[in-house]
N, C-alpha and C positions, 0 to 999 in steps of 0.2 A: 381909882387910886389917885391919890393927890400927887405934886411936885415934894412936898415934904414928908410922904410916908413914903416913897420912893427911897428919897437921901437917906431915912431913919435904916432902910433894910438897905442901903448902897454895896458895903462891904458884908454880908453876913455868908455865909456858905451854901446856907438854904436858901438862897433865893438867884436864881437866873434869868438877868435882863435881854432880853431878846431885840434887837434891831430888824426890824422885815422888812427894812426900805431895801435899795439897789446898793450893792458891793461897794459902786460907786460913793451913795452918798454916807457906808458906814464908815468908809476912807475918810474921808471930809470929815466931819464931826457924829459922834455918839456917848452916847454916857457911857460913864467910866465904870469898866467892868461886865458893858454890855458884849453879849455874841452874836454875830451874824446868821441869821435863818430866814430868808425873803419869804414873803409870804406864801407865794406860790407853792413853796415846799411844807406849808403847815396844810393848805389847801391838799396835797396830794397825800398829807396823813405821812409823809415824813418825819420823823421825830426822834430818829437814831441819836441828836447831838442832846436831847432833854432828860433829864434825870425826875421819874414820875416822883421822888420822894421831893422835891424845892417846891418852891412856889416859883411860878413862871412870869414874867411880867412879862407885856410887849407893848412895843409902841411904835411909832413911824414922826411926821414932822408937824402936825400941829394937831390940835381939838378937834379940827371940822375933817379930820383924815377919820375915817372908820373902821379901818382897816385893823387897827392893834386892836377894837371892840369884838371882830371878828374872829381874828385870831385868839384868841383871849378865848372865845364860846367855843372852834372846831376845839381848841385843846380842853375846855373843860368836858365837851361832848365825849370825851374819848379817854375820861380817867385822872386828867393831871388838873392842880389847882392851880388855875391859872386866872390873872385879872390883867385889864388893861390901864397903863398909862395915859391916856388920852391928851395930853398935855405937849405933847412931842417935845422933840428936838427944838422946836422955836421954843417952848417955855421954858425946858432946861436952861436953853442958852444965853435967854433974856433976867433969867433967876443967877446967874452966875454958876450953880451949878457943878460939879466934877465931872469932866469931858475929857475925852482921847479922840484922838485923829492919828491919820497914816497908815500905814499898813501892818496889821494886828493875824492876828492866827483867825482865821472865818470860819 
């Protein structure tokens, strides 16, 4: 998924942005509208906070991170439509992008 078909579904209902970096850095900077689920918890088949009917996007802080391609495959392997951001937090941020910071509901 691109930096500009991300923005196109930003605000839509169906679709749930995933941050799986550290607590810490979805404090710091995240796209706007994103929830917090570290990956570790998608790894362990956690998935209480994901709604199987959205599309799931995830991502973490740049292209060469693999981690939201990962994530993105255990949640498809397991029923939900999910794709990866691959672009992270640096691309966002460097595209200007809609971002939140501070302390949000995780």
């Amino acid at each position: 998924m691109t930096a500009k078909e991300l923005l196109e579904l930003l605000n839509s209902a169906s679709v749930t942005i995933v941050h799986i970096m550290s607590k810490e850095a979805f404090k710091k900077y995240r796209i706007k509208n994103s929830i917090w689920i570290p990956f570790y918890r998608i790894e362990e088949h956690d998935f209480s906070l994901l709604n199987r009917k959205n599309i799931i996007v995830t991502y973490c802080k740049e292209e060469s991170c693999m981690s939201s391609e990962y994530a993105a495959e255990i949640l498809r392997e397991n029923g939900f439509n999910a794709l990866a951001y691959r672009g992270g937090v640096s691309e966002w941020k460097a595209l200007g992008y809609p971002s939140e910071s501070g302390t949000s509901e995780c």
